[in-house]
GUMI-40206 format. One record per residue: x, y, z of N, C-alpha, C, CB in turn. Coordinates in steps of 0.2 Angstrom, whole numbers, plus 5000, padded with zeros to 4 digits. Each point is the difference from the previous one (the first is absolute). Glycine has a CB too. Layout:
BEGIN
XYZXYZXYZXYZ ...
//
This chain:
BEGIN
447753905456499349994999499949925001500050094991 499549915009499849905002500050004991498949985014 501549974987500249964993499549954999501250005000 498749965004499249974999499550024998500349965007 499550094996499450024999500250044992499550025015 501050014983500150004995499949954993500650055009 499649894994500049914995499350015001501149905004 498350105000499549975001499650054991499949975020 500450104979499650024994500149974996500150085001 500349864998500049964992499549925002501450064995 498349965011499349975000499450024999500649975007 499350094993499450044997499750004994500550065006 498949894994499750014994499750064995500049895005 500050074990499950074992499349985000501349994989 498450085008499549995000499750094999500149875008 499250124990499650084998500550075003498549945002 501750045002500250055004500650034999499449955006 501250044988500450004999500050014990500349945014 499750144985499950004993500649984996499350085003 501049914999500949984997499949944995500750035014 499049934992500049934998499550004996500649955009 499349974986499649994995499349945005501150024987 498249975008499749975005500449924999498850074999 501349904996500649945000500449995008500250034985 500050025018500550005005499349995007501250104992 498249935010499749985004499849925002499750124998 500549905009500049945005500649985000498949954999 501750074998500649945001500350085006500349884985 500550105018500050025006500750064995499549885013 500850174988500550034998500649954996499750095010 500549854996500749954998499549974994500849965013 498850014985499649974997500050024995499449975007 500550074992499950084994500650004997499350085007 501349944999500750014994500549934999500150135003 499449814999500549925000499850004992499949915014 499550134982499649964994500450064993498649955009 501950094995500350034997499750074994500649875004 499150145000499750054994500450054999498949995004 500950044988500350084997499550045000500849964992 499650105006499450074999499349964994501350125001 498949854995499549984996499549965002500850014994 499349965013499349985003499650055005500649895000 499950155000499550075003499650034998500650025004 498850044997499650034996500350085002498949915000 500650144996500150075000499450035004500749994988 499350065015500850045001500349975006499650124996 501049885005500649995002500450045003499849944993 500550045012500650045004500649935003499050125004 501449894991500949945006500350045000500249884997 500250085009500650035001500849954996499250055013 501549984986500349984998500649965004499550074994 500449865007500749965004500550034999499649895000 500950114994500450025000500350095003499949894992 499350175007500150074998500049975010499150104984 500649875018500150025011500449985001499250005005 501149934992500750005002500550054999499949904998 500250114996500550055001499850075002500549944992 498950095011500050075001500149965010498950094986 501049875016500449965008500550014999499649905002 500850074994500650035002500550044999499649935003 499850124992500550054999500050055006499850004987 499550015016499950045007500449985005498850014997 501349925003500549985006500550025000499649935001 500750064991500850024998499950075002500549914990 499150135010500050075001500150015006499450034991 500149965013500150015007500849975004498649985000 501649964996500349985005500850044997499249885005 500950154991500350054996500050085006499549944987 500150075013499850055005500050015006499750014993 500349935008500149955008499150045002502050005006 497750014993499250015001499749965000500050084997 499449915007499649965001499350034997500749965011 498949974990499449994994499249975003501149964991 498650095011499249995001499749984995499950075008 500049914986499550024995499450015002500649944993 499050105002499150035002499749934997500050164997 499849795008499649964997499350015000500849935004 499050124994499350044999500050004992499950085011 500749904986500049994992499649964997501150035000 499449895005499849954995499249975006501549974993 498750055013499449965006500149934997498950095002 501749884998500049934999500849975004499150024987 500349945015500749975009500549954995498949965013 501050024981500449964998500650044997499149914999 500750155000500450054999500550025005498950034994 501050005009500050025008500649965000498650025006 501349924995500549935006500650014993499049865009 501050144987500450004992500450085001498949914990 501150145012500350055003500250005006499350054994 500349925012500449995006500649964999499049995006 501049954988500449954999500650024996499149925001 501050134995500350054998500350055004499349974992 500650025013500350055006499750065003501049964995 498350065002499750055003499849995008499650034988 500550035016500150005008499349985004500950105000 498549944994499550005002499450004995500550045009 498949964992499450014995499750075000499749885001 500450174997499650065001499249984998501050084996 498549955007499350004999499650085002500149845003 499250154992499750075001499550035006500149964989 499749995011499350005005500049945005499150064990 500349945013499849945006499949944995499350075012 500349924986499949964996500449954996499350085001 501249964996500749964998500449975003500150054995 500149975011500049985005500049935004499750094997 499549915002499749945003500049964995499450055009 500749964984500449954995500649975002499550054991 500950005011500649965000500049985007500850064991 498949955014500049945007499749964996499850065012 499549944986499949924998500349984995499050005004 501850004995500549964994500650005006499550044985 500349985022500850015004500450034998499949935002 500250154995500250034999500350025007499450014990 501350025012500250015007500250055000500249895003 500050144993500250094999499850064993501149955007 498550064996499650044998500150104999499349895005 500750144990500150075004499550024996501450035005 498250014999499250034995500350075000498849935005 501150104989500150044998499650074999500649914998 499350075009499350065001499849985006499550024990 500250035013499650015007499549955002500250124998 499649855008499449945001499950055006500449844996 498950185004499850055006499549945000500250154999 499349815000499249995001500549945006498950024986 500750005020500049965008500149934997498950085009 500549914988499649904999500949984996498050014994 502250045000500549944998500650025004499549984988 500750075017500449995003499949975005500250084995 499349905009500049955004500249934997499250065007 500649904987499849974998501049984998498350024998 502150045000500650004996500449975009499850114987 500149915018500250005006500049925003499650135002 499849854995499849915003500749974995498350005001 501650004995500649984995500750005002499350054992 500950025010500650025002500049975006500250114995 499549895010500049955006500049915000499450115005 500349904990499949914998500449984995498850005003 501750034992500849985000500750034998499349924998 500750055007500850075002500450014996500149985011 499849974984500650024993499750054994500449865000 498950165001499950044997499950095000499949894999 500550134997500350075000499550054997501149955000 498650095001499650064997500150065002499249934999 500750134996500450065002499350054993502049945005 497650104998499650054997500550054999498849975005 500650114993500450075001499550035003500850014989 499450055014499750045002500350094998499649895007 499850144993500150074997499950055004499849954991 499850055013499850045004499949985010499550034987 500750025016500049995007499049985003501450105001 498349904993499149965001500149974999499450044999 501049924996500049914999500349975005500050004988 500450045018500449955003499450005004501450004999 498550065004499250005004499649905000499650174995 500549864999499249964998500349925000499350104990 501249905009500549914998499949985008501350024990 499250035015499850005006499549975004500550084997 499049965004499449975001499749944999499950095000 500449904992499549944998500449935005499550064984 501249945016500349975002500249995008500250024988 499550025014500050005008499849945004499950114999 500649855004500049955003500449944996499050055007 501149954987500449964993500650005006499650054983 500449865015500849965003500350044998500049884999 500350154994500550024997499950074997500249894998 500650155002499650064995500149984994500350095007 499449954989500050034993500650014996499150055004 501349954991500650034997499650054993501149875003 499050175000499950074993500550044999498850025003 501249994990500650044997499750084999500749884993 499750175007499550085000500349994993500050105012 499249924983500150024994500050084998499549884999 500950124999500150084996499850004994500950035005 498750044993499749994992500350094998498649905002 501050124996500450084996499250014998501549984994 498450105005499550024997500049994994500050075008 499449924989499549974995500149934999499950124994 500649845011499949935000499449955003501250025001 499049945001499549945004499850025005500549924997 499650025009500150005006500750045003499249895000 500850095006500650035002500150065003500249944994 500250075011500050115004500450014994500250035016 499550034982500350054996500850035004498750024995 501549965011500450055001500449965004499250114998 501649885004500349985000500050015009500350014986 499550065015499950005009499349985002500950115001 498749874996499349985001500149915001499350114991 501249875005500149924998500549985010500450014979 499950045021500250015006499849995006500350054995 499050005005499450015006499949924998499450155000 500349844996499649934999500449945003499450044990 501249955010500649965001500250025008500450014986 499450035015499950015010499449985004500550114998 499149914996499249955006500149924999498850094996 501649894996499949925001500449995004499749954991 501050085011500449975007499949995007500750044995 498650005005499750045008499449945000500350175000 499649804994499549955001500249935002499550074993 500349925012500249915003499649944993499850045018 499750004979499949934995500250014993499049975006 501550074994500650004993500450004999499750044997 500849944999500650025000500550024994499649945008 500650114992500250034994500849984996499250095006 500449864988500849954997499950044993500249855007 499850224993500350004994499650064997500449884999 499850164994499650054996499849984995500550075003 499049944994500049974993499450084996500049825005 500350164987499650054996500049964993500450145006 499249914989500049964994500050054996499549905002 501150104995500250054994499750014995500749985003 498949964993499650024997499350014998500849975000 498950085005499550024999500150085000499549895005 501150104992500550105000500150004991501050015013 498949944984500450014995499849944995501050055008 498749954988499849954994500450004991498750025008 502050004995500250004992501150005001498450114994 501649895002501050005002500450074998500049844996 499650215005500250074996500550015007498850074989 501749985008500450025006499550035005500950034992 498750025006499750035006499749925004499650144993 499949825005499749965004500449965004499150014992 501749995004500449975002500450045009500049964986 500250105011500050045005499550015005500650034994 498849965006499650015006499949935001499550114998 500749835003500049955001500749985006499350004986 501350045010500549985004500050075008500849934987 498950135011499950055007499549945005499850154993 499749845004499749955004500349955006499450014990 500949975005500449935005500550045003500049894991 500450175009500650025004499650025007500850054990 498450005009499849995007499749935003499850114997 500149844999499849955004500949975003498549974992 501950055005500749985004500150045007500749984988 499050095011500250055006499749965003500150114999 499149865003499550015003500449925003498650104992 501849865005499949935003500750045005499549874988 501150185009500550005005499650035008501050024989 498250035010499950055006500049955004499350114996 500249845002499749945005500749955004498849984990 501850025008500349955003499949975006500650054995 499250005010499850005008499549985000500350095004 499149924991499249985002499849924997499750145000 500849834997499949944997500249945008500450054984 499049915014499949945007500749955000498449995000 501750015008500850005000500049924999500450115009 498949844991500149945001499749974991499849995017 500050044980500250004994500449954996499750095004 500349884991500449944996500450054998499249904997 500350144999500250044994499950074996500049905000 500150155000499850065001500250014990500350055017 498849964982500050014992499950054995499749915004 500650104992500150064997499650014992501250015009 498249984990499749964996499650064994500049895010 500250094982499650064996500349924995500150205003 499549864992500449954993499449984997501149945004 498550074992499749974993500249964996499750085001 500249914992500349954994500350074995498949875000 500750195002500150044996500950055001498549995001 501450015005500850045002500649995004499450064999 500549855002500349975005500850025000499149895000 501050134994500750025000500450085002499749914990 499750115011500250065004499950015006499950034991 499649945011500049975009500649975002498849964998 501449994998500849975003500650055000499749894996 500250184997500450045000500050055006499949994989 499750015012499850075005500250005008499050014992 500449895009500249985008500349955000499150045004 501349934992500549935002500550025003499749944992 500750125011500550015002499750045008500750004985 498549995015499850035006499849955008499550094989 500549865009499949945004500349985002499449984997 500949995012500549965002499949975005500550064996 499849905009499949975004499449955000500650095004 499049915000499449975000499650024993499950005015 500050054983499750034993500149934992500350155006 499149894990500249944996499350054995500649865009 499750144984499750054996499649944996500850104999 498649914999499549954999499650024994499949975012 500250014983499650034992499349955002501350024989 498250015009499349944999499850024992499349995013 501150024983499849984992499649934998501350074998 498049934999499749954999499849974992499750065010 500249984988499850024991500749954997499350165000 501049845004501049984997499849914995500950075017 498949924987499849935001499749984992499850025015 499549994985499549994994500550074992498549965012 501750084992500150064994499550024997500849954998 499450074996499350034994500450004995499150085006 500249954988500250034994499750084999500049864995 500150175013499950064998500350055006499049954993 500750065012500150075005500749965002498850065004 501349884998500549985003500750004995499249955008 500750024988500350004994500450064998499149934998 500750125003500150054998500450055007498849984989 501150015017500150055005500649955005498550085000 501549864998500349965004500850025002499249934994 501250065010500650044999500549964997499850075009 500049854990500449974998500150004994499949955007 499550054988499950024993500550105000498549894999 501450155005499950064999500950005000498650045005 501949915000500649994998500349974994499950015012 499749984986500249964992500249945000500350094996 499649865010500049944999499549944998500750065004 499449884999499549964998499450005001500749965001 499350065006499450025005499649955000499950115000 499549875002499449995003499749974992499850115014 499749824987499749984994499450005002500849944995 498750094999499249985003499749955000499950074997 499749895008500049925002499350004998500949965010 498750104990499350034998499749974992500450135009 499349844988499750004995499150004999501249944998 498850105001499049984997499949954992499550135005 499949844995500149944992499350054999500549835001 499250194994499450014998499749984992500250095010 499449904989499849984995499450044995500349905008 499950114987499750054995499349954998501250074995 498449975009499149994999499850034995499749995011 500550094986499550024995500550054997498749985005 500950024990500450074994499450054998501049904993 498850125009499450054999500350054994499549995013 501150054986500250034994500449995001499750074997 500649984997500850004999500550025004499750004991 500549975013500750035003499850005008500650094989 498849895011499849975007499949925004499450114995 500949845008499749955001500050015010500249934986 499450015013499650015010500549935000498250045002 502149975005500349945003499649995007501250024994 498749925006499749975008500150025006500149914996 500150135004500550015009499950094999501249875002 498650155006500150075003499950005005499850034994 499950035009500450035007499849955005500050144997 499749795001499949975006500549945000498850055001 501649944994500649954999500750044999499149894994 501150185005500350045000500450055003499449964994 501250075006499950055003500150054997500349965008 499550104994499950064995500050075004499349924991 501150095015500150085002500650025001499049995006 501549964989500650034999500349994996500150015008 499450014985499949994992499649924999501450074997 498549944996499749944996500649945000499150094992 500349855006500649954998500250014993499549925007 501050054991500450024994500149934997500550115005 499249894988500149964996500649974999499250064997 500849855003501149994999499549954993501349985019 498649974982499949934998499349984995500849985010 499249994985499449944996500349945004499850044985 500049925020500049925000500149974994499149995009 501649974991500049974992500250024992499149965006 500750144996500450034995500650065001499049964996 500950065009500750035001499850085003500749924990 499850105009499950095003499450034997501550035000 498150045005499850014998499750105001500149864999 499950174997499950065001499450035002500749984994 499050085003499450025005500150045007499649894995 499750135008499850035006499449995001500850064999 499549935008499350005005499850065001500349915006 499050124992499950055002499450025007500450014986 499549945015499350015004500049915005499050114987 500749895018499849935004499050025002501749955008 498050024989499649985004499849965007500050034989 499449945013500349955004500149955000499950045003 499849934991500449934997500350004992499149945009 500850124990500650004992500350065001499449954989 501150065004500850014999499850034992500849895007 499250184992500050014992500750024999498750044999 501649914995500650004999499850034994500549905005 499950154991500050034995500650014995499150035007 500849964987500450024996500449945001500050145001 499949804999500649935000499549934994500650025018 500149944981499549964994499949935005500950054984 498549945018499949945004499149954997500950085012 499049894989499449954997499749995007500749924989 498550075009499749985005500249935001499150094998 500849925010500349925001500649985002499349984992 501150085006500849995004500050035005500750004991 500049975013500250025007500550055001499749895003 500550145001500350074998500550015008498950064989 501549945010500350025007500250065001500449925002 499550095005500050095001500350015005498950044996 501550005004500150025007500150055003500349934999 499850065008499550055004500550045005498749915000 501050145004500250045003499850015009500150054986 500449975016499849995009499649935003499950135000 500749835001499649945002499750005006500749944995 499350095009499750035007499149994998501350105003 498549934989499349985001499949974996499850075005 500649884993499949944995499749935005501050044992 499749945012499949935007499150015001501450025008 498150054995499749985003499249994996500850055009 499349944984499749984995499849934999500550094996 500049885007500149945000500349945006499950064990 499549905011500349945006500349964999499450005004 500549984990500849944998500250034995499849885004 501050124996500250034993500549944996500050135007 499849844986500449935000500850064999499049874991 501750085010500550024999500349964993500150045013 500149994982500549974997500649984997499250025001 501049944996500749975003500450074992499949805008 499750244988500250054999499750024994500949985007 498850094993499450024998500450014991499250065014 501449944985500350004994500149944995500550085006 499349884999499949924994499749984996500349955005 499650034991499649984994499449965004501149984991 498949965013499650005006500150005004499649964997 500350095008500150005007499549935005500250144996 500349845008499749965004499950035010500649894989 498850085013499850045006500249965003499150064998 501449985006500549965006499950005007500850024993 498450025008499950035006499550055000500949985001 498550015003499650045000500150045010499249924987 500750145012500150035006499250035001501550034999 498649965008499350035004500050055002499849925004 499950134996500150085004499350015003500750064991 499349995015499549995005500050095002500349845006 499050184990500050065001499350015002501050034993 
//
């Protein structure tokens, strides 16, 4: 990534546009902001930081894992959409940046992102021409879509006819009542014959995602998780012949945050020569206090695992009865489609009990906990994936368990 363009964000001034920060903080520039040394106690409510110490160590626990497994690492940067993020993962030894759509995309070109692997099909002409200008205009940068059907190579084809360069797409395989992807292991085939027969593609690799099979860690979901992956192992051995011969690297790619451990069970012993097994686990990174928390396979092996770097602050505005109060913050500073936030903390007084039963969209009915209008309350939350795009800058602190936390960092996200 361009490190510079990187540096130039802690030029960016504070200002309306940035709910994070207090009005005290507008007009001075990011460096300006954290030379004056602020704590959570100069911030307002509601609130969302991340933990300096909870990303350090969930870096390089992921690294020690991969490089354990000798596997390689795309992270889903569609979690955080934040470049400073991104180069902090690259710099930790990930191979590449996984991304969703065009659009993300053209975030990480404009931060110099140089290997990219989109995790999903690009059919629209305009952004495939536009992805083609890029690839011709610099030759250090690597990009590799999927395709699923022998109509998307059609359509890639065309759009790209007369492109200096071909295309790298991996054939995605899916399973019935999944995602995207051919259902069917001799369909993933067919499809894997038209990109070779096409002059503006070239085929470096298979890719699937296991978890859109499976949302829980029971044997069954377990077991239909690992059938999955054994056919995406056939499907990478049928192809040997049809993978492009001038190719760096022929990739063999699945892996969530949810089942990365059984992806390495299943296909780490299936990749060789030029091949190279590629996890894009994302969620790894920020963690939670909830769906991750709970389905993780590090936590699920009984060790340390993964810490949640995720916190919300909200502040008790009203007590209307008994065993009811309204906190500041909802579904529009929150996430909430893979459970409620859960009550941990009083700012100042310690643990605390209770439930969240409900989010409006800007409150939180906590129930059944002993708190005062006017306190602040930490909560934490679940699937960071739709937390990040709630918010453009997120302060970081140097760790959300101190008595004061101090903001060591604020991060920008571009969604």
């Amino acid at each position: 990534m361009d490190r510079g363009r990187l540096a130039e964000l802690a030029d960016e001034r504070l200002d309306w546009r940035f709910k994070a920060v207090p009005a005290g903080a507008w007009g001075l520039t990011v460096a300006e902001y954290l030379a004056g040394a602020p704590t959570l106690d100069d911030l307002g409510t509601p609130l969302v930081t991340l933990d300096a110490g909870a990303l350090d160590h969930n870096l390089a626990t992921m690294a020690a894992y991969c490089a354990k497994g000798e596997v390689g690492l795309a992270p889903h940067g569609k979690t955080t959409m934040a470049p400073v993020l991104w180069q902090r993962q690259l710099d930790a030894g990930a191979d590449a940046i996984t991304l969703a759509n065009l659009p993300q995309v053209r975030v990480g070109r404009a931060f110099g992102l140089r290997r990219i692997h989109l995790a999903n099909a690009l059919l629209d002409p305009a952004g495939l021409r536009w992805l083609a200008g890029e690839l011709a205009a610099d030759p250090e940068f690597r990009f590799a879509c999927w395709v699923d059907s022998v109509r998307s190579v059609e359509l890639m084809a065309e759009a790209l006819r007369g492109a200096p360069a071909p295309v790298d797409v991996c054939v995605e395989l899916g399973a019935p009542g999944g995602r995207t992807g051919c259902r069917t292991v001799d369909e993933a085939v067919e499809v894997a014959r038209a990109v070779a027969a096409a002059g503006e593609l070239r085929l470096v690799g298979v890719s699937g995602y296991e978890g859109a099979l499976a949302h829980d860690a029971s044997a069954g979901s377990l077991g239909t998780v690992a059938g999955y992956l054994r056919e995406l192992g056939r499907l990478y051995r049928l192809l040997d012949d049809l993978f492009d011969p001038t190719a760096e690297q022929i990739w063999l790619t699945a892996g969530g945050s949810a089942y990365f451990d059984t992806v390495l069970e299943e296909l780490g012993a299936v990749v060789e020569g030029r091949g190279r097994l590629v996890l894009r686990s994302g969620a790894y990174l920020a963690h939670d206090d909830g769906f991750y928390r709970g389905i993780s396979p590090l936590a699920r092996a009984g060790g340390a695992g993964f810490r949640s770097a995720l916190h919300g602050w909200l502040r008790v505005v009203s007590r209307p009865e008994p065993g009811l109060a309204l906190l500041d913050g909802g579904k529009r500073d929150l996430s909430f489609d893979e459970g409620l936030p859960e009550p941990q903390l009083v700012r100042g007084r310690g643990p605390l009990g209770g439930r969240i039963t409900a989010l409006n969209d800007q409150h939180a009915f906590l129930r059944d906990a002993e708190v005062q209008v006017g306190e602040v309350v930490r909560v934490g939350l679940s699937h960071p994936c739709t937390v990040f795009d709630k918010w453009s800058l997120l302060p970081v602190l140097d760790s959300a368990d101190a008595e004061l936390p101090r903001v060591v960092d604020l991060v920008r996200t571009y969604f």
